[in-house]
N, C-alpha and C positions, 0 to 999 in steps of 0.2 A: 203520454207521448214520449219516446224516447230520447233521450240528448243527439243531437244531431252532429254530425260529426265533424261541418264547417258552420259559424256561425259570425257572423258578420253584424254586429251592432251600432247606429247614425255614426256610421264612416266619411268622413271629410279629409279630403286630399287638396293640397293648395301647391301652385308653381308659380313660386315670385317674378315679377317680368319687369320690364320701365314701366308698364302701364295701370300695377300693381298686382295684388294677389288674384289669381285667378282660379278660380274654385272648381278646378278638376271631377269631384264626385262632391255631393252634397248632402250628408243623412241618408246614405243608404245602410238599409236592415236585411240580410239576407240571411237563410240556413240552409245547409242542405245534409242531405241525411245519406248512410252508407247505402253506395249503389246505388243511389239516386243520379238522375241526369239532369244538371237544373242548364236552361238557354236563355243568355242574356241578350236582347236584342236593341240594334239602334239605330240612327245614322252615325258616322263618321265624328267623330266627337261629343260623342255624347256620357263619356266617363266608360264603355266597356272594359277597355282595355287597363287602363288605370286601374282600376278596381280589382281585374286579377293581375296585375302587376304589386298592389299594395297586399296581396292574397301572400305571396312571396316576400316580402321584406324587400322587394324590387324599385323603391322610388325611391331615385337619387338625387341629390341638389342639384334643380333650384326648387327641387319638391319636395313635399312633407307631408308626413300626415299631421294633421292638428287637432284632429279628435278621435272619440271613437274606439272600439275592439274588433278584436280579428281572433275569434278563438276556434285554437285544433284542437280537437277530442279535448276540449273545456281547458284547454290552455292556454293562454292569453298570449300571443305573439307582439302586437304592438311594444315596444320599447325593449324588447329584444337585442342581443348584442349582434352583429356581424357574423361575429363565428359562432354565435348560438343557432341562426337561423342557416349558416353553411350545411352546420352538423342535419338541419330538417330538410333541406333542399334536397329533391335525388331521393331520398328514407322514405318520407312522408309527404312531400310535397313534389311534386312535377309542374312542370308548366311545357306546351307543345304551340311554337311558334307559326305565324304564318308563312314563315321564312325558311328551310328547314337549316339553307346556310347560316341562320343567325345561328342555329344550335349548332352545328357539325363546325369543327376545325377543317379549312378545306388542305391542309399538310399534313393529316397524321389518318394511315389508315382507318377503316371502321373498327374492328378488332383494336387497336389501339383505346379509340376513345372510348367503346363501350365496356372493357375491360378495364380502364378508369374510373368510371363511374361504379363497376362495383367493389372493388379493391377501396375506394376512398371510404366506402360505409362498411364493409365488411373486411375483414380477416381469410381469405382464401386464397388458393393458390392459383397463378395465373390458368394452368389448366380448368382449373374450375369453371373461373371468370370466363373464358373460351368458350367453352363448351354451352355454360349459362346464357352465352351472346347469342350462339347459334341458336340453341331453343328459343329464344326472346325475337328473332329474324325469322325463323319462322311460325309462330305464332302471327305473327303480323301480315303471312302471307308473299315473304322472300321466298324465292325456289332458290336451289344449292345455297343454302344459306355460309357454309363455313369458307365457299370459294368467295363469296361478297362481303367477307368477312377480311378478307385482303385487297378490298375495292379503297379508291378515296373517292373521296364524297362524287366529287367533278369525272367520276366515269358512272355514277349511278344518273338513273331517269331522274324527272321532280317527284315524281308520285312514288319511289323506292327511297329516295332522302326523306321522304316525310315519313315513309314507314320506318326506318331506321329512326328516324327521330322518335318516333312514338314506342316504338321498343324497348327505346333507351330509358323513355320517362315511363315504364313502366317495370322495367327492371326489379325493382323493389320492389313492386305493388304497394304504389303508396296510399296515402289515406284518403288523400285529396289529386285531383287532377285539371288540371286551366288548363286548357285548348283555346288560343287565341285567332281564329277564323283558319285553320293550320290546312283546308281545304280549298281556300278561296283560288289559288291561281291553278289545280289539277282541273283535268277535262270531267266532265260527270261521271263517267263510268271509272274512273281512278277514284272519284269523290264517293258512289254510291258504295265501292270498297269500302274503304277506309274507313266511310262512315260503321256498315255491319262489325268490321272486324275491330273497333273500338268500343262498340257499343257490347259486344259479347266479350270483350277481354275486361270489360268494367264490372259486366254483371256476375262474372268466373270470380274477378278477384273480392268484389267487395270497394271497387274504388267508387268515391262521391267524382262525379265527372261534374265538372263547371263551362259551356259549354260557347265562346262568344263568337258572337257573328252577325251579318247587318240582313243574313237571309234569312227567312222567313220558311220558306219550302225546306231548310235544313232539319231547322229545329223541330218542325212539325213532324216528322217522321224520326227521331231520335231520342226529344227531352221526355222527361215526364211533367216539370213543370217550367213554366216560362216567367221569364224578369222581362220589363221593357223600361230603357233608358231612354233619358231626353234632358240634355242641357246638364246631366251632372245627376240627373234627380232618378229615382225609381219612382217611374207614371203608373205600372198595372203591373202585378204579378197572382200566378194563379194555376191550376191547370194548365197543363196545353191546349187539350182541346176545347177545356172553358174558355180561356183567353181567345181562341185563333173562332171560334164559332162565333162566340158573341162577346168582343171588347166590349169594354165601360168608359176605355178611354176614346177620347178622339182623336189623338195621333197613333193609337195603336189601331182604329179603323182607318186610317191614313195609311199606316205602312201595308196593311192588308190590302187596300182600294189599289196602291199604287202595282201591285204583283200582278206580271199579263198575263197571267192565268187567270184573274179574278176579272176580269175587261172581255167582255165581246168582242169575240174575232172580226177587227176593221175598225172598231170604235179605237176612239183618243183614249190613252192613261189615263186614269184618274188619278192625278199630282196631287201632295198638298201644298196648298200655294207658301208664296215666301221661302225664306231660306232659314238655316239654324242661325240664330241668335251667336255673338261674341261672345268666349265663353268669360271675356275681362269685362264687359259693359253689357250682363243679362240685365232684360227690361223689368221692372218692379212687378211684384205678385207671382201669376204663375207665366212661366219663362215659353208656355205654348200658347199662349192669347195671341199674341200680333199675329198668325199663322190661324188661328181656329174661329172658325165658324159658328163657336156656340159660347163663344168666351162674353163678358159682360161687364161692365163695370168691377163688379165684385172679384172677378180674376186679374184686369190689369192692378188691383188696389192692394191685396195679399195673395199669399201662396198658402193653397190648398193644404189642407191636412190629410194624413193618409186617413181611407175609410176600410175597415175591413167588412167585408160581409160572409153568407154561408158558402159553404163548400172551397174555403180557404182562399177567397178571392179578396185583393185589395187594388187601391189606384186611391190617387190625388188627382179631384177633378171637383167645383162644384155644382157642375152640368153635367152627369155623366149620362152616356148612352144608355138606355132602357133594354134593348132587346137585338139579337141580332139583325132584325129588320130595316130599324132603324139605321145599327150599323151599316148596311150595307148600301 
């Protein structure tokens, strides 16, 4: 098996509070390999985001990491300086927000910031950089791109800021790529874009895309393999289509049941009942029992170890589902 070119070893992220230390991501182990699409899925605080925030050298006080490795092409980023990881931001690492404003300066033309972005890693002449922009704008699917090259953010659409945004993080053609749900507020026909023309500008270059999001019908037609978060922890990771056919977990048949595609037209959602757990007072053992249906003694008492089986599948469960049937 080749060295994979993001690898992620029992990573722990903690954010001090009055209430105490509250453990953000708990022993997550991830890899992902060049040109590979890996989707992390969750509900709404379940460490997604975190995690490729910590991918970046991006957690700031009152957080930390407290354990654990982050290694790029086998180099160990954790305790890294500031401006050690400036120099990999932008080079080697990209991150594409769900915001495009969090990325874009909304006062300084396009052509401005995205000719900074290369000028800061490279030695070229502003014509270059130019010229490089436009190519990188239209790759992503801008028409006149050199005329929207003299746009500020707040005269483009949302779905043209987020293409500009993801141009920008692809500039380099870096090693690694975090997409943090960077689709969620465009309309589907902007989203079923962005999606194609990311996924072929990754497999062109050779980028690991890391891919998060709380949808389900995303990933299924994008990743090649799927992570599922809960409460900080990685519950099942695996295939895609292994994962989405037949989980092992029960809240990963949970986030499937709950999708109205999966429900007969007229019938109620199938919820899972309860809510997420605090992430400052999670319940002892494993953190999905008070919510699950198959949970037992033995899951309120400890928390599951991860099980790996064939065909590259894992989950911590110690009731796991059997068969898609089941699941369903």
């Amino acid at each position: 098996m080749s060295a994979p070119v993001l690898e992620i070893r029992d990573l722990a992220v903690e954010f001090a509070t009055r209430e105490g230390a509250v453990k953000a991501v708990d022993g997550v182990s991830l890899r992902v390999d060049r040109g590979e699409v890996l989707g992390i899925v969750g509900e709404s605080g379940s460490g997604k985001s975190v995690t490729g925030l910590a991918v970046l050298g991006l957690i700031d006080p009152p957080g930390r990491i407290v354990r654990g490795s982050i290694r790029l092409e086998g180099e160990e980023l954790v305790g890294r300086s500031e401006r050690e990881l400036r120099t990999l931001r932008g080079r080697k690492l990209a991150m594409i927000f769900q915001d495009p404003m969090t990325t874009l300066n909304p006062v300084l033309r396009i052509d401005t910031q995205m000719i900074e972005a290369i000028t800061a890693h490279e030695n070229v002449s502003a014509k270059a950089a130019r010229d490089r922009a436009a190519e990188a704008l239209t790759r992503v699917g801008i028409p006149s791109a050199r005329e929207r090259l003299a746009a500020y953010p707040h005269q483009l659409s949302g779905g043209m800021r987020q293409r500009v945004a993801i141009a920008t993080a692809l500039l380099h053609g870096p090693a690694v790529l975090v997409a943090d749900e960077p689709t969620t507020a465009l309309d589907v026909t902007i989203q079923s874009q962005i999606l194609a023309e990311v996924q072929q500008l990754c497999g062109e270059t050779g980028t690991a895309l890391v891919w998060i999001t709380h949808d389900l019908a995303v990933v299924a037609g994008l990743a090649d393999r799927l992570a599922v978060m809960y409460a900080g922890r990685l519950v099942e990771e695996g295939a895609v289509d292994a994962v989405l056919d037949a989980p092992r977990h029960p809240y990963t048949a949970g986030l499937l049941g709950s999708a109205p595609s999966r429900n007969e037209r007229g019938s109620p959602l199938r919820q899972i009942p309860g809510m997420t757990p605090s992430m400052a007072k999670l319940p002892p053992g494993c953190a999905f029992a008070p919510r699950c249906a198959r949970a037992s003694g033995e899951c309120r008492a400890a928390a599951p170890e991860r099980t790996e089986i064939a065909g590259g599948r894992a989950f911590r469960c110690f009731h796991p589902l059997d068969s898609a049937t089941e699941a369903a």
